[in-house]
N, C-alpha and C positions, 0 to 999 in steps of 0.2 A: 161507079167510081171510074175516073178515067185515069189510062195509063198514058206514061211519059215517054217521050225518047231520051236518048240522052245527050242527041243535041239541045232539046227544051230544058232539061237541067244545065248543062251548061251556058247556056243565054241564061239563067236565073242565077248561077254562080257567078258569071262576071256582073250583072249586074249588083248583086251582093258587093263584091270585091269595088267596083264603082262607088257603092255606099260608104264602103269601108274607108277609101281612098280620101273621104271625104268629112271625116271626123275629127274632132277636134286633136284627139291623139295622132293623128297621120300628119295634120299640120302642125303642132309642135317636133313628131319628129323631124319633118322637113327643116324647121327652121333653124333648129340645134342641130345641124345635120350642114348647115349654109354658116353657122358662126363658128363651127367647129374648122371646116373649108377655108373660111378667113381668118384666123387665128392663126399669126406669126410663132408663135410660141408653139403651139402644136404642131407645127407642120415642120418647126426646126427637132423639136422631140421626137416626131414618128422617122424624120430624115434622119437622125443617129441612132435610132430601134433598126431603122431599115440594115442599115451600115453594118451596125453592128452583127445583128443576123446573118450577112453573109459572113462574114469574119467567121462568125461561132462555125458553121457549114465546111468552111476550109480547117481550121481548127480539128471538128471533127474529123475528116476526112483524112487528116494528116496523123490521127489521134493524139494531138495536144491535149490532154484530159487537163494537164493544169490553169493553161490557157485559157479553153473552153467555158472551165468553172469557172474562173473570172471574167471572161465576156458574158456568157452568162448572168454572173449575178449583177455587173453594168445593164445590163438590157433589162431585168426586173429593177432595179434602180428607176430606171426610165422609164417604165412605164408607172410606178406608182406615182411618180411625178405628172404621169398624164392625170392618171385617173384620178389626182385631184386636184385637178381645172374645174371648176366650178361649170363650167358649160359641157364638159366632157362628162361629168356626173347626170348633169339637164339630157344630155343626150342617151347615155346608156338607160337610164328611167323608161324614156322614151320609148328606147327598141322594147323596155321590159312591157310596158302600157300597150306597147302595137299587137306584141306576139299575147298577150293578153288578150286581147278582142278574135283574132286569130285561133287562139284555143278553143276560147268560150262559142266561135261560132261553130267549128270543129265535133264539139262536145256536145253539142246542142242539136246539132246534123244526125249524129251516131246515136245518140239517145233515143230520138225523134222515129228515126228508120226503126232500130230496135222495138219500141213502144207500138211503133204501127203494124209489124210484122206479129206481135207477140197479139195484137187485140184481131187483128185480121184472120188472126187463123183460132180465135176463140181463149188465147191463152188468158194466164193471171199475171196484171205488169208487177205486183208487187212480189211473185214470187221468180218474176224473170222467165218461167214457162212457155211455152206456147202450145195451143192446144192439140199438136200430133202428140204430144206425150200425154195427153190422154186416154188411148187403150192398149196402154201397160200394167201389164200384171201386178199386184201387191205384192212389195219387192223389187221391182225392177223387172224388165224382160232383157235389160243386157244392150239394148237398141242404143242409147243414149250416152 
């Protein structure tokens, strides 16, 4: 078996992440990502979220708590109104679908290492073991 550096993992990771770059879910979210950008409507909403947000900051800072609470609940106002734009919804799906693939390869990596580590040294993958804890006493020796 041959061993890695970890510059050689890394060249395998970007190019992983190249693949990834390049999937159908990467390009949807680019593209809900570019109508969201040109959407007058959103960019007038997130410029009164913005607005508003430093307001709330001074508010705080001055401790207007009555204040605050009603900027506040203006700035949740405003954003339910984003998040149903119907392209704002296309869009956060999107981040949901990317960070998805992103997991799954994640989880698949750690798994994989796990599995190989656990059969490499003779263990059981079904019990999660690996085989240094096999000359422990019945019972336990305390080691683990």
């Amino acid at each position: 078996m041959m061993n890695y550096t970890k510059e050689q993992i890394l060249d395998k990771a970007r190019e992983l992440a190249k693949m990834i770059a390049v999937t159908d879910e990467v390009d949807f979210f680019k593209r809900a990502e570019a109508q969201i950008n040109g959407n007058p409507t959103v960019a007038r909403l997130i410029g009164e979220i913005k607005k508003l947000q430093k307001q709330a900051v001074n508010l705080q800072h001055y401790g207007k708590a009555e204040a605050l609470k009603e900027t506040e609940a203006k700035i949740d106002e405003l954003m339910k109104e984003v998040d149903a734009i119907p392209v704002v919804q296309e869009f956060k799906q999107s981040q949901v679908d990317v960070n998805d693939i992103l997991q799954m390869v994640s989880h698949t990596i750690s798994n994989t290492v796990t599995d190989e580590i656990i059969e490499s040294t003779g263990g059981d993958v079904l019990k999660g073991t690996t085989g240094s804890q096999e000359g422990c006493a019945p019972g336990g020796c305390g080691c683990h």
